[in-house]
N, C-alpha and C positions, 0 to 999 in steps of 0.2 A: 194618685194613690188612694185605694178605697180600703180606709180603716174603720168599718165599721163595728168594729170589735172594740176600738178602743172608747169609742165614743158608747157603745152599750155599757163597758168598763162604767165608766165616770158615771153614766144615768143613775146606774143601781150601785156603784158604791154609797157604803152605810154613814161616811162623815163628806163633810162638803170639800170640794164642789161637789154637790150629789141631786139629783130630783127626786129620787127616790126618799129620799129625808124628807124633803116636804110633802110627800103623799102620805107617808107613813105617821106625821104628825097632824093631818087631819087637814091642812091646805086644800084649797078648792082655785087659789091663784098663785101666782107666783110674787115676791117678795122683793123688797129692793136691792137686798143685796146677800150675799151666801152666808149670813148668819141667823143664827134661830131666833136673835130678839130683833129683828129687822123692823122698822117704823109704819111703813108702808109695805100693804099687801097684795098691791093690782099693779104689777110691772112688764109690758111686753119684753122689756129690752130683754129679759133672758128666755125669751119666749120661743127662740132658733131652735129652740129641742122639737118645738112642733113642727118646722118644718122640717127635719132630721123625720121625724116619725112619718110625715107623709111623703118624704119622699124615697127614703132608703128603705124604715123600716115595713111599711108598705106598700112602698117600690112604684110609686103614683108617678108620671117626670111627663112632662108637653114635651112632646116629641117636633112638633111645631109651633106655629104663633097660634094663641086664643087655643091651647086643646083642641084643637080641629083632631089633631093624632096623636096619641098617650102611647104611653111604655108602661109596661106593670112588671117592675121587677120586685118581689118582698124578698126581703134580708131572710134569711136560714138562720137564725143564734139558736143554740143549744141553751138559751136562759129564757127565751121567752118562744113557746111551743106553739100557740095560739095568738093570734092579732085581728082586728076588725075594727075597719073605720070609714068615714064618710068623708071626700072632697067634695066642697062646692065649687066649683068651678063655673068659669062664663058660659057654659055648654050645659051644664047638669051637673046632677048628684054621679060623682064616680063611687061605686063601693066594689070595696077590696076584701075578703076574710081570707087570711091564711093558715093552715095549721099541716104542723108536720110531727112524725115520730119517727123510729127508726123502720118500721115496714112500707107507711105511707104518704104522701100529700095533697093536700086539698085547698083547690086555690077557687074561689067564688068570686067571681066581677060579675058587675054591675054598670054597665055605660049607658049615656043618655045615645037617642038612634038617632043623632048628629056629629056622631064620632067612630073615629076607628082606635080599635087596640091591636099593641103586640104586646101578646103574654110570651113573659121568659120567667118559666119556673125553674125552680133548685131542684139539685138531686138529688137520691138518696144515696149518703156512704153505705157503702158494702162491706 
């Protein structure tokens, strides 16, 4: 089941669990735990949003073993219009930009020439 709606829900709600609260309060890492006086400020453990961002929200996915072959599929939300970002991966830099509105989209990759892509881009609602 691909709910990526709801998981964008939770990102950008405004009280916790939320990530969106800690960009907004000036965070540069993530925190030990989903409160605002939290002890400790360098925690991977809730760090899974990053792979959520390169892989849905960006649509990055090894389609095989070692990215020999990528899939780029970026998410379509109607909350976030514009995206761009970099995988390092064992092959190269993949870069992804995506951006959509209601007339158009534009999707920019970038792969190292030791690899293949399939681009699956979103539609436009009519």
């Amino acid at each position: 089941m691909n709910r990526n709606d709801i998981i964008m829900d939770m990102m950008m709600q405004p009280e916790h669990p939320s990530y969106i609260r800690f960009v907004e309060r000036g965070e540069t890492s993530l925190p030990e735990f989903w409160n605002d006086d939290a002890r400790s400020r360098n925690h991977d453990m809730m760090g899974h949003i990053l792979e959520w961002m390169y892989s849905e929200l960006l649509g990055i996915k090894s389609a095989c073993k070692a990215f020999k072959e990528i899939n780029i599929a970026p998410f379509k939300s109607e909350r976030v219009k514009h995206i761009k970002g970099v995988h390092h991966s064992v092959r190269g830099e993949i870069g992804v930009e995506f951006a959509h509105s209601d007339e158009e989209i534009m999707l920019n990759v970038e792969i190292p020439a030791n690899m293949t892509a399939t681009l699956h881009i979103p539609l436009l609602k009519k």
